[in-house]
N, C-alpha and C positions, 0 to 999 in steps of 0.2 A: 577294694575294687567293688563297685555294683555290682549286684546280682541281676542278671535278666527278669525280665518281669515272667510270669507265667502265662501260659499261650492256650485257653481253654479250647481245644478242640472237641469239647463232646455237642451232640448236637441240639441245638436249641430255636427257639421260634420266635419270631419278631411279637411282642405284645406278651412275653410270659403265655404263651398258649399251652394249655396241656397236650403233651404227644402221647401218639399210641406206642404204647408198652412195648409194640416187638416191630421190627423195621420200621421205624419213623420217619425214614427220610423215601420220600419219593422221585424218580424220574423222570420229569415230564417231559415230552418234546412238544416243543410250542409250535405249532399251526399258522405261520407266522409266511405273510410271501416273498419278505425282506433274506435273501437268500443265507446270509451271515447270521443272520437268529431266528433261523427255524432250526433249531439242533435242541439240544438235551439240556436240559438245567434240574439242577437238585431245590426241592420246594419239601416244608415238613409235613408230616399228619397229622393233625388236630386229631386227639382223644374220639371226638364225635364222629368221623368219616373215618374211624381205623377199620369196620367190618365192609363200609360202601367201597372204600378206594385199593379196587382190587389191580391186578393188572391186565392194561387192554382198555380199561374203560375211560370214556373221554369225562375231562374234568376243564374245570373252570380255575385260571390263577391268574393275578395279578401280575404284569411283567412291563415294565418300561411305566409304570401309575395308568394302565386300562385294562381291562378283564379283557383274556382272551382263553380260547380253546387250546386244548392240547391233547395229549393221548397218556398216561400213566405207561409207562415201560414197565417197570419192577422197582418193588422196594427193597432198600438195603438198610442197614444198619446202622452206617454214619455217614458222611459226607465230605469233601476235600476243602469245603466252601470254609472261610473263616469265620466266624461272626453268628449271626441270629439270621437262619433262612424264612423266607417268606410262607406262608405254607397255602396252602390247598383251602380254595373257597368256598367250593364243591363239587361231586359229583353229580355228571350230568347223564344220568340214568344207571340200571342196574347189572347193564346186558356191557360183557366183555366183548365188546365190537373189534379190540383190535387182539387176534389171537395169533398163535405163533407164526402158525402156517401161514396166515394171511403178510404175514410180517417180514418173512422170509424174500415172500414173492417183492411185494413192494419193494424190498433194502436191495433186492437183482435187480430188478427194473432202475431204482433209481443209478444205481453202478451202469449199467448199461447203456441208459441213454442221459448221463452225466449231470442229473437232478438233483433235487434232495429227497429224501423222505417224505416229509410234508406235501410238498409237492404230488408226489405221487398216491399218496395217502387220500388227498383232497378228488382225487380223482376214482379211486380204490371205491370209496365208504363215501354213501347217498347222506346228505344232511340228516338232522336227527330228525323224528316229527313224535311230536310226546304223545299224541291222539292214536297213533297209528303203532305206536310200541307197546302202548298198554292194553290197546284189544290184542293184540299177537300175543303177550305175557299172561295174560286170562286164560288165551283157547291153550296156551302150554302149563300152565295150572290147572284148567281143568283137567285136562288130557294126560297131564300124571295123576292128577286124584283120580279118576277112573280105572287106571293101569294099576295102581297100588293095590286099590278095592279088588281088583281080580284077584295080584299076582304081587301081594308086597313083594316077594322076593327079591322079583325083577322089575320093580315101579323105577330103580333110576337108571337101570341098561336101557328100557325102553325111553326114557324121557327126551330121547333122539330117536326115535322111530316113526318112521312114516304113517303122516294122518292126513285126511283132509279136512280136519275141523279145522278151520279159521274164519275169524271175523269175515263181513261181509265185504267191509270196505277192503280188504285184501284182495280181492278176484279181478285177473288183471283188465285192463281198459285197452282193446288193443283195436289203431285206427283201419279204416278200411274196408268196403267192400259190403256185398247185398250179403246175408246171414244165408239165406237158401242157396246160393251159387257155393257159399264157401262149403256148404253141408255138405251139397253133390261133389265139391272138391274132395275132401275128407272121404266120403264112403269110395270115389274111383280109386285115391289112393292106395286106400285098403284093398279092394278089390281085386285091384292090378298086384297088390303086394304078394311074391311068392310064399311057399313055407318056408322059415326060416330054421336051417340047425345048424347046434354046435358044432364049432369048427376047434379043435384044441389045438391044430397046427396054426391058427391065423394069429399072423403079426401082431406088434400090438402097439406099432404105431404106421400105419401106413396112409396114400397119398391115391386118391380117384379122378379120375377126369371121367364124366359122366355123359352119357350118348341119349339121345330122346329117349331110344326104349318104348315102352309101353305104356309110360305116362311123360310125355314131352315137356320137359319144361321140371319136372317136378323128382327126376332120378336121384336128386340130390337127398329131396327127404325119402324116398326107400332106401335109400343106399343107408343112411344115419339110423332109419330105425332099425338095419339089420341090425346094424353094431348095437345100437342102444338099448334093444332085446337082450341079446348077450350080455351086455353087460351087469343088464339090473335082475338077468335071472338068477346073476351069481352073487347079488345081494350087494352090490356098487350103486355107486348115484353116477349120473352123465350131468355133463354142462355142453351146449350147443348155444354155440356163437352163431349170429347171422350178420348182413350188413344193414341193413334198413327195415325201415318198418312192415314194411310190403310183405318180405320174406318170415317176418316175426309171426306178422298175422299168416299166412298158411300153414309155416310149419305147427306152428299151434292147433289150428285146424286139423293137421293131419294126426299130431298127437291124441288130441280128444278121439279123433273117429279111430285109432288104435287103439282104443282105452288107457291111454295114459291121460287120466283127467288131472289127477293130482301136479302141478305144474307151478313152479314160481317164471313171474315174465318179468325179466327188466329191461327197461326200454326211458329211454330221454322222454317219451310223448306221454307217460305215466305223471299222475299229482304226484307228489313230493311224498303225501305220504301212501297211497299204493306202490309208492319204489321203495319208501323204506319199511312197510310190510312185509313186500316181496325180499328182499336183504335180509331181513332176518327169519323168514321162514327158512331161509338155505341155511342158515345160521344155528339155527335150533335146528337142524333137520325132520322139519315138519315135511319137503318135499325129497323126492330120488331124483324129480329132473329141473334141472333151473334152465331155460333158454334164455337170450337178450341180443341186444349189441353190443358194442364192443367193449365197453366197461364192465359188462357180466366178464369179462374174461378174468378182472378178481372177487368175482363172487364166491362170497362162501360155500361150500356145499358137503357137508357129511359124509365119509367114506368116499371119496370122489376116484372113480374106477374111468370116466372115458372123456377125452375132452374132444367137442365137432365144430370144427371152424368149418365153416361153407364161404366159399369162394373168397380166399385168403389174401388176394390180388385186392380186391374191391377197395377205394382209396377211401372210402368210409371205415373204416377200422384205421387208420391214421387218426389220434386223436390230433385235435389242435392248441391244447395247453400243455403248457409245460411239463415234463419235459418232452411232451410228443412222441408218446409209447403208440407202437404198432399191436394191437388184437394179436397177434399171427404171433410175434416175438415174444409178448406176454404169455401166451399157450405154450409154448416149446418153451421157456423158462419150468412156466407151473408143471408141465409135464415130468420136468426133469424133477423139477425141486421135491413133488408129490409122487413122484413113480407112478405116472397111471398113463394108460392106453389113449392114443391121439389117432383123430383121423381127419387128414387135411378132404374136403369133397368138394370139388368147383366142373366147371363144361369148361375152365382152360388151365392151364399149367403155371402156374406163377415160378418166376427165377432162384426165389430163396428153397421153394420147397421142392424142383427139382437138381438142387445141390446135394440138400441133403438124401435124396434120393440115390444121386450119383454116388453118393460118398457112404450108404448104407444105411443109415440109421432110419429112412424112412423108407419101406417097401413097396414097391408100385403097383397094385392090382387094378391098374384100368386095362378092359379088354383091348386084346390086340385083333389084329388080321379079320377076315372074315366079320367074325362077331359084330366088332366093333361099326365096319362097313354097313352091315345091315341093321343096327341100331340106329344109324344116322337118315338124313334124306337126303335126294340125289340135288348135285352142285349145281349150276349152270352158272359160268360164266360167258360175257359179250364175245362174239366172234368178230371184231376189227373187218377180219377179211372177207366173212361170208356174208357179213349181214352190214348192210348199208347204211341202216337206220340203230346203228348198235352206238353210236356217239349222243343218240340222240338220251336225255335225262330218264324218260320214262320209256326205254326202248320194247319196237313189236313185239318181241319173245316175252317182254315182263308183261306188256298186256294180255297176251294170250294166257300164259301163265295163272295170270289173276283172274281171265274169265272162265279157264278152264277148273279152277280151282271151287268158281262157286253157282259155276254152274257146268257139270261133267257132263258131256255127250255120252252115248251109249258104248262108243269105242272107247274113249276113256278111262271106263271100269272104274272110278277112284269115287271117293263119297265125298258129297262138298261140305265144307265148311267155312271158316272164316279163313282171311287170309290176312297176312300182315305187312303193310308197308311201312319203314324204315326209315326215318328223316334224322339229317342232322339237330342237334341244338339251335336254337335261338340264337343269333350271335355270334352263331360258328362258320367258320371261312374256311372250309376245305377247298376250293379255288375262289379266286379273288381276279380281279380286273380292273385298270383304270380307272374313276371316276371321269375323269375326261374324253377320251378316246376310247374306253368300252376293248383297248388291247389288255388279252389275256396276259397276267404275271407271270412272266416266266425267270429262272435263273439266270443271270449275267456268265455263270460259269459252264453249263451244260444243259440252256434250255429246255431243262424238266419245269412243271407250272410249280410257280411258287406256292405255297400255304400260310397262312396263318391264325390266328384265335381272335382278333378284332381288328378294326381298321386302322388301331394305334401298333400292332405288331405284336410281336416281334414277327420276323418273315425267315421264310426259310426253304429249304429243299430240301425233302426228303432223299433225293437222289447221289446226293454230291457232299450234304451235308454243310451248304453253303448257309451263312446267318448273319440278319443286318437288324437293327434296330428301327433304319430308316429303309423307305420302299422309293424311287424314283423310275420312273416310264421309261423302258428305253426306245419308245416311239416320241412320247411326246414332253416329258422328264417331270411329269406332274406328281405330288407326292402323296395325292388322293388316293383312296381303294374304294371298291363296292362288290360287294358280296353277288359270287353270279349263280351260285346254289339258293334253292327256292328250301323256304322253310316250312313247316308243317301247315299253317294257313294257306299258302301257296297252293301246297300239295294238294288240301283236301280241296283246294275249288277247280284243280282241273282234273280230279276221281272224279268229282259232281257233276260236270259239265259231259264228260267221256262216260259215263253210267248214272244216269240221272234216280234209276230205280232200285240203285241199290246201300243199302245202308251203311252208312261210315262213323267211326266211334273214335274218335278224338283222346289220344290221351299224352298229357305229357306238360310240365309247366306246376300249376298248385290244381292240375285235374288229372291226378294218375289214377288210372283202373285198376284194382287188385287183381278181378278174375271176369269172364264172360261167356257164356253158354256153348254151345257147338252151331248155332244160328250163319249160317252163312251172311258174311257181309266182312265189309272193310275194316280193317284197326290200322289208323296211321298214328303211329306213337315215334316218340322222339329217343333217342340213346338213351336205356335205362329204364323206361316210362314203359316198356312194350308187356300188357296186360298176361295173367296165365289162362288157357283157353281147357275147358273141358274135352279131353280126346286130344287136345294141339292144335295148330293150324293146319291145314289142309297147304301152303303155302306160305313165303316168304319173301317181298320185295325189298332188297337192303341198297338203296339208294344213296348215289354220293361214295366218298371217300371220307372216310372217319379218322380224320387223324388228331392226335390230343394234343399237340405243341411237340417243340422245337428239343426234347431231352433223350435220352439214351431210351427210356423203355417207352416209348411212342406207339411203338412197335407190335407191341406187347401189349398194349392198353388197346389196339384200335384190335386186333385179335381176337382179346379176349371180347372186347363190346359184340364182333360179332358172332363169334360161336353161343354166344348168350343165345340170341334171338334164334339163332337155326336152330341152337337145342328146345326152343318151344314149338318148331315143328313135328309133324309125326314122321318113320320113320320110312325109310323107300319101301320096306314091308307093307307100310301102311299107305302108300300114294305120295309119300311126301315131298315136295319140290323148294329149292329154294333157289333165287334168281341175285345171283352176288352181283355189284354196280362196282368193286373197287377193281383199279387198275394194280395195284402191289401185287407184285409174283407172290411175295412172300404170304399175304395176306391168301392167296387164290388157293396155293399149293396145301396151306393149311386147313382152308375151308372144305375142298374137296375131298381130301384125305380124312376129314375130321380128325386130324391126328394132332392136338396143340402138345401132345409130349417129345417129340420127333423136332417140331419146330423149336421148342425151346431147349432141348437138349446144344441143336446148334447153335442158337443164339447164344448158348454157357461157351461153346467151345471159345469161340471168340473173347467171350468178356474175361475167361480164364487165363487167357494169353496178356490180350492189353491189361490185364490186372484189375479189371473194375467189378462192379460187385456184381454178385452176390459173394466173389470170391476175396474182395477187401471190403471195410466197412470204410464208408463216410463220414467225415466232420463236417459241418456248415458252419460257416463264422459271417453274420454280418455286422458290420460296425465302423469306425473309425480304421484306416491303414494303420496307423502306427498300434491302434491297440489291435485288432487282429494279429499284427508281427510278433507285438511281446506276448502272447496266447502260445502263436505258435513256436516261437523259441524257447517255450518250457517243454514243447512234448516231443519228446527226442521219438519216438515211433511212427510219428506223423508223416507224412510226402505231401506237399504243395499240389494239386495237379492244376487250378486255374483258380483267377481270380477276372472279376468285371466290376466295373464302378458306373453308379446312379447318384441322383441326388441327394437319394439320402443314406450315402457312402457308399463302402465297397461290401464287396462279399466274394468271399474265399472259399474255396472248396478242395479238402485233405482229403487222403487213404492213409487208414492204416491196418496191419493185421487183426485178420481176427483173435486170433490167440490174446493179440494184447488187447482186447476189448474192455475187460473191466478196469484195467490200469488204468488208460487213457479214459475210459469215463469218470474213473476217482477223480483223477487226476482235474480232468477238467473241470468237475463241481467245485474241487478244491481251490482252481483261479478265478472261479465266481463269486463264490461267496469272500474269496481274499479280497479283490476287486472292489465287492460292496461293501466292506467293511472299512476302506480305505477312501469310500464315494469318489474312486474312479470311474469313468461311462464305463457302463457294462458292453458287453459283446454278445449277441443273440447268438446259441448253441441249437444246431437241431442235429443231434446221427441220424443217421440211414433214413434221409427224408429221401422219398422214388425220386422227387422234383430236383434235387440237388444236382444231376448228372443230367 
């Protein structure tokens, strides 16, 4: 009988290449978008890259005959592979970019929101830029040669210790704003800043909803630098998330004029390579504080003691690539995964982070009663009954309001300043009317006025919760609409025409105002756009009804937009007035009280009952029906709740528990990438998108 042939399993390299003498075989994950091969493949070590190709750092390999990116995982010492592996073509710098902890966070995330690695990785870690690595790896060569000359002992504890010698090209680029306003911004901050001390009893993950106070508008950074004192006095780094740029640039601001110069900024509006400067000085721990938006949420950072998301709600921390990680969910991961202190700080209550408040793990230290009352400015809402002219867009109370604001009679008492009026968006249809007959939209089912977001729709009532795709008159059955809310251009020509002497500052569209003086005069800004004022507004005109479309947190979104703007007023201590235009009880009850934790406490009671989140997680499926079905006939913890169909198919939308979170997201990566390995049409996944409900 033949003998079996013998089955060389040791490990060897395509071309007779020389390997390195100890773990020759490497594992790379390929950087690939094709969801079925971006996974892990065994590649060998060339003899010459056995001391470069460490692990963590990204490398260069042949895969499918084209060079592509990957990351080095860890080397082993043989392989399962049969045959002659391809090996390693080089690496692509000397800096272990991809490190445990970093690794950790990504491999949660991609479970989470049912990605891959790669995937999330590409989002993680800024392009490389070779110009921008090698002055960073100079000022950390220098900066150990220096530390040695003192202190060899300690030349490699410190070669992570906070400097601020860096290259020049490192100092971040951040957009926005006259440099003298910001200065005066920075020093009130300070100045307003109480003394801060150790508290050994305080939490060390808790949740703020923040009131004007003493700097309107700006509570959010005092509140951050108490914690981030604390923090760094105990020899921690802080990471501070923001949503936009706007917020980037103040709070920076305000760090500098607290002497915290030392600072990595990451930001989308940064060159490629000031972002990957900024990366790897958190990396090296050249800085204690790294701020950004929302991709800073997996920035490296050295000893990482407090993580500060500001206003956690903000739909700009929703990334838009795959697999569409939320900022907020990313932090409560790293917090967990890293063990360090979290502090959610917003002017409203978002739904996730008063769950876990409810539920203990996050402690609530926004003031109550009293306090809180006189932190805020006084409400006014239209009186229907008293005031005749209260229907009217720009009603007499809001004028007087506004004249009283900037220019105070002697009974008055109050100091003028600027005051701010309040317009919707461009484009936005908080009531809507005929095209033809100029009749107001109302509900077919309970004659509340319809809304909607464009003249194509979708329509809806907030009242009833009535919704149609199509709009039809029921005066005159026309399928026209026209917007009967006047938009910021509108606005400001009839402030001009009503106060011809007084000055008005436009911001909102590609002309947003950072910051503006205490100068009395007009700011009409658009949702979002509404500038910060030195001292705060004296006033606030919040015109219109704000509502964000046709989903479950509408609600919540049009809330939060406006306690934004009254938190830039000063507070009734200080004169402060604000003049509310929305008819929502819910909306009024919450503005007056400034109390958004009260309000969204109830909104949980409800969603906790009907079962929607924040108390079950979301799936989104859009695709083909039949492949959506075979998706969801594999995930036995899944519930249906609705599905609707367009042209470019359907889309379905699941619950399932939390608990089974990282199942069902394995789970789901794993009929993705089966899917495309099979080049069946794929099915677009998004969890816990707000939009989905």
């Amino acid at each position: 009988m033949d003998e079996p042939l013998p089955i060389d399993t040791g490990t060897s390299a395509e071309g007779r290449v020389p390997l390195a003498a100890e773990d020759p075989v490497a594992r790379v994950l390929i950087d690939h978008p094709v969801p079925h091969l971006a996974r892990v493949f065994d590649y060998a070590v060339p003899e010459k890259l056995a001391e470069a190709a460490l692990p963590g750092v990204r490398v260069r390999v042949k895969f499918a005959g084209k060079l592509r990116d990957g990351y080095l995982l860890e080397r082993v010492v043989s392989s399962d592979h049969l045959g002659p592996l391809a090996t390693l073509q080089r690496v692509s710098g000397p800096v272990q970019v991809l490190r445990p902890a970093l690794r950790a966070l990504c491999e949660a995330t991609a479970r989470r929101y049912g990605g891959t690695l790669a995937d999330v990785l590409r989002l993680a870690i800024p392009p490389r830029h070779a110009r921008g690595e090698k002055a960073v790896l100079k000022a950390e060569k220098e900066r150990t040669a220096r530390t040695a000359a003192a202190d060899p002992a300690t030349a490699v504890e410190d070669s992570t210790a906070v400097s601020g010698d860096t290259a020049d090209d490192a100092s971040p680029s951040l957009p926005g704003g006259d440099e003298r306003l910001l200065g005066r911004l920075g020093r009130w901050l300070v100045e307003a800043d109480p003394e801060i001390t150790d508290d050994a009893a305080a939490p060390r993950r808790r949740a703020l909803a923040c009131t004007p106070g003493p700097t309107p508008g700006l509570s959010w950074v005092r509140a951050g630098l108490a914690a981030a004192r604390e923090t760094l006095a105990a020899g921690r780094s802080v990471l501070w998330l923001v949503p936009d740029h706007r917020e980037l640039t103040v709070l920076h601001t305000g760090l500098e004029a607290a002497g915290l110069t030392d600072v990595a900024v990451l930001s989308a509006d940064q060159s490629p390579e000031q972002r990957w400067q900024a990366w790897l000085r958190g990396l090296l721990g050249h800085t204690r504080v790294t701020i950004g938006t929302r991709a800073a949420a997996f920035a490296p950072v050295a000893e990482l003691g407090l993580i500060i998301c500001t206003d956690d709600a903000n739909r700009n921390y929703l990334d838009q690539h795959a697999p569409y990680p939320h900022a907020r969910e990313v932090s409560l991961l790293r917090s967990t995964i890293e063990d360090t202190e979290l502090l959610f700080v917003s002017t409203d209550r978002s739904a996730e982070v008063q769950r876990l408040v409810e539920t203990g793990w996050l402690a609530d230290i926004t003031p109550t009663g009293p306090a809180r009352r006189h932190a805020a400015p006084v409400v006014f809402v239209p009186d229907e009954d008293r005031d005749p002219f209260a229907w009217q867009r720009i009603p007499s109370r809001a004028w007087t309001i506004m004249r009283t604001g900037l220019r105070p009679g002697p009974r008055d008492g109050g100091v003028p300043g600027p005051v701010l009026v309040q317009v919707p968006r461009s484009g936005y249809y908080p009531v809507f009317a005929c095209a033809r007959c100029q009749e107001v939209a109302r509900c077919p089912r309970c004659e509340a006025t319809l809304t909607t977001q464009s003249e194509v729709g979708p329509f809806a009532c907030r009242a009833c919760g009535y919704h149609s795709d199509e709009f039809s008159c029921s005066r005159c059955r026309s399928h026209q609409v026209r917007s009967i809310v006047r938009g910021r251009g509108r606005t400001v020509e009839e402030l001009r025409r009503a106060m011809p002497d007084v000055e008005i500052v436009e911001s909102g569209g590609e002309n947003i105002v950072t910051v503006l003086d205490e100068t009395p005069r007009l700011v009409v800004a658009t949702t979002g756009a509404e500038p910060y004022v030195l001292g705060g507004y004296c006033a606030a005109i919040l015109l219109d009804s704000l509502w964000p479309g046709p989903w479950m947190r509408s609600i919540d979104e049009s809330v939060a937009r406006r306690l934004r703007a009254a938190a830039l007023v000063r507070s009734r201590d200080q004169g402060g007035v604000v003049y509310l235009g929305d008819e929502d009880e819910l909306i009024r009850k919450t503005l007056t009280g400034f109390d958004p934790v009260t309000f969204m406490s109830r909104q949980l009671a409800d969603r906790k009952v009907l079962g929607f989140p924040p108390y079950r997680r979301i799936l989104e499926l859009t695709g083909a029906g039949s492949d959506i079905d075979a998706m969801l006939a594999e995930l036995d913890d899944v519930e249906e709740l609705l599905r609707d169909e367009d042209e470019d198919g359907q889309r379905a939308v699941a619950a399932y528990p939390i608990s089974a979170g990282d199942r069902v997201g394995t789970r789901v990566a794993e009929m993705i990438a089966s899917r495309s390995a099979k080049k069946q049409p794929q099915v677009r996944v998004r969890i816990d998108d707000p939009r989905s409900l």
